[in-house]
N, C-alpha and C positions, 0 to 999 in steps of 0.2 A: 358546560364542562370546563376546569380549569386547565390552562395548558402547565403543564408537569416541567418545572425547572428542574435541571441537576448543578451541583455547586462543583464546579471542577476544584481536583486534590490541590494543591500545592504541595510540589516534592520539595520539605525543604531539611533532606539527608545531604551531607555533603558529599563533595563528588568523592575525595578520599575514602571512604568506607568501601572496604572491599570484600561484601559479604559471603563469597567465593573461598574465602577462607576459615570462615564459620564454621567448624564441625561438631558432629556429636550433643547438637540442641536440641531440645526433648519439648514438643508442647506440652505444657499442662503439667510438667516434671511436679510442679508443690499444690497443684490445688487440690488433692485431697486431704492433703497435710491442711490447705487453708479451710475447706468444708471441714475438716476437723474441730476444730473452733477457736484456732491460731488467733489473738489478737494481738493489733498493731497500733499503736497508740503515737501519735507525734507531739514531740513534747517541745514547748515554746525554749526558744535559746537560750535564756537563763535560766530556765528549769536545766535545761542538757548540759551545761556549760558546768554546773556540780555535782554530777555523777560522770563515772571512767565508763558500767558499762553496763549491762543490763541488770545482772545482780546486784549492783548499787541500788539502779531504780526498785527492784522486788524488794530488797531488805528492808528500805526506808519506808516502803506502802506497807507492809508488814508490822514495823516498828508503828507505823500511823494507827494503824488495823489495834492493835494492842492495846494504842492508849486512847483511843476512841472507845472499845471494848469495854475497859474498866473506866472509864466516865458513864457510861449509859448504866452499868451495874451500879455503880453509888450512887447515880441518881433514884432509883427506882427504889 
């Protein structure tokens, strides 16, 4: 029988954080928004660094979307 380690935590909150003042937190507040089918995409720094803000990002996949679209049509 193996003898069963436990890995002690490290608390490493600082001591300033006075969670005592925290009010009005909700577990779980967005996960059915997220079970919804939310997606979150991280986008490398020079890719973020030329869009202001998420409609930037959607227009330009979109615009993408379109001219990919009409290249597979005049190929075929």
């Amino acid at each position: 029988m193996k003898k069963e380690t436990r890995v002690k935590s490290v608390d490493d909150l600082r001591s300033e954080y006075d969670f005592s003042q925290l009010k009005g937190g909700v577990r779980g507040k967005y996960a059915k928004r997220f079970r919804g089918g939310t997606n979150l995409v991280r986008l490398e720094a020079d890719v973020a660094r030329v869009f202001d803000d998420d409609a930037s990002v959607n227009n330009a996949l979109r615009s993408l979307i379109k001219v990919a679209n009409s290249q597979v049509k005049i190929a075929h």
